[in-house]
C-alpha positions as a printed NumPy array, in Angstrom:
array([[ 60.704, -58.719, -40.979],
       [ 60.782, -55.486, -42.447],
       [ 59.093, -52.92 , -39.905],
       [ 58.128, -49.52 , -40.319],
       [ 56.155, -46.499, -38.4  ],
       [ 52.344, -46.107, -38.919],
       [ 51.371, -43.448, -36.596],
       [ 51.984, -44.842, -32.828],
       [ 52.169, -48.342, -34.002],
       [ 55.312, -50.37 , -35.929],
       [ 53.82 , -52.644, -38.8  ],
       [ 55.391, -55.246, -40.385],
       [ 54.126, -57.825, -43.425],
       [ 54.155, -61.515, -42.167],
       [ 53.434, -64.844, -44.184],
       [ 52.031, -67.607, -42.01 ],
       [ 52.774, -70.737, -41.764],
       [ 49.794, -72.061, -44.045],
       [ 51.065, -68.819, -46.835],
       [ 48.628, -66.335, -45.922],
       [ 49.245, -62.908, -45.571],
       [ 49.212, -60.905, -43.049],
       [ 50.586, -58.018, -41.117],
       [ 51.931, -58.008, -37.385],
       [ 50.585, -54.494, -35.78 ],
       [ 53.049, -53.36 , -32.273],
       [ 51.111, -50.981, -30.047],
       [ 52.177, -51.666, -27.009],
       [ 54.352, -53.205, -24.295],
       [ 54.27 , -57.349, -23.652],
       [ 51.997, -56.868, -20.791],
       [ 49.242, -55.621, -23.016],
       [ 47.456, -58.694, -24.128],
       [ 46.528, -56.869, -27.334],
       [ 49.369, -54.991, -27.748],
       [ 50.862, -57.299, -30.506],
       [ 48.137, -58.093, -32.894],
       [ 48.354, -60.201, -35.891],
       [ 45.918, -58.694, -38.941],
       [ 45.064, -60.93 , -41.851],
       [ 46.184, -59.114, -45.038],
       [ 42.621, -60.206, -46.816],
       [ 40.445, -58.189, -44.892],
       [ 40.762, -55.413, -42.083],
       [ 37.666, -56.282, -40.025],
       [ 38.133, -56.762, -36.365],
       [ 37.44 , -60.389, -36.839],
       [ 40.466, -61.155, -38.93 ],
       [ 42.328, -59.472, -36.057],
       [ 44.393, -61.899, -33.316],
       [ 46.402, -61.208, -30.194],
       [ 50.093, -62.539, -30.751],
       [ 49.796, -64.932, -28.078],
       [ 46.76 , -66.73 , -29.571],
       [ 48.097, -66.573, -33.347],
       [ 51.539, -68.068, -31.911],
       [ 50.874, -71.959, -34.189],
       [ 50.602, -69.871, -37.156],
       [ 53.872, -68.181, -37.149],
       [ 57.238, -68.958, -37.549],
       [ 59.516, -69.663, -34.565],
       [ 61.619, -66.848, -36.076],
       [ 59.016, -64.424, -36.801],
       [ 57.811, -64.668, -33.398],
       [ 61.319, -64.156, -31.909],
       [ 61.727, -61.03 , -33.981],
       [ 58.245, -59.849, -32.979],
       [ 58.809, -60.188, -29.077],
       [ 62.262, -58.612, -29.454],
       [ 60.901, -55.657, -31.671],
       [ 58.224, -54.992, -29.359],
       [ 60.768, -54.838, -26.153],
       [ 62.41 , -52.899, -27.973],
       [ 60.006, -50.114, -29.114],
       [ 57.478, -50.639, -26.182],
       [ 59.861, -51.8  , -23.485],
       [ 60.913, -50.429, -19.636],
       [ 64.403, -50.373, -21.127],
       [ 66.539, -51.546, -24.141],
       [ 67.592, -55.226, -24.886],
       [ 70.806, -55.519, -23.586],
       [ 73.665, -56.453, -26.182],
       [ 74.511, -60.136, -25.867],
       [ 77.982, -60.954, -24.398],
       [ 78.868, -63.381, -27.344],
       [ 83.364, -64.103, -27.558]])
């Protein structure tokens, strides 16, 4: 994903499962229901807007891996810790 600053928020573009576009919006922690939002690219009404946790079928497993990790990392008590891979 490629992710980027828009005021107090971090954007990225996403492409759903079924190929639409859309954009994953970060503006708060995990324990925010709405604090990772998923934004259909073809309009920017509030209807076309999702919580992460209710868009989850339309993602892809990695997608939504990157999105949970980016938003404990941004939004987070504290930093991911570095895995202890040999």
């Amino acid at each position: 994903m490629d992710w980027s600053r828009q005021g107090g928020a971090v954007v990225s573009p996403a492409r759903l499962i079924d190929g639409r576009a859309a954009r994953v919006v970060l503006v708060a922690n995990r324990t925010n229901p709405k604090g990772a939002m998923i934004v259909l690219a073809d309009s920017a009404t509030a209807q076309n807007a999702f919580p992460l946790s209710s868009a989850l079928d339309s993602i892809h497993p990695n997608d939504a891996v990157d999105i949970l990790c980016m938003q404990e990392r941004i939004f987070g008590p504290t930093a991911l810790e570095a895995p202890d891979v040999p």
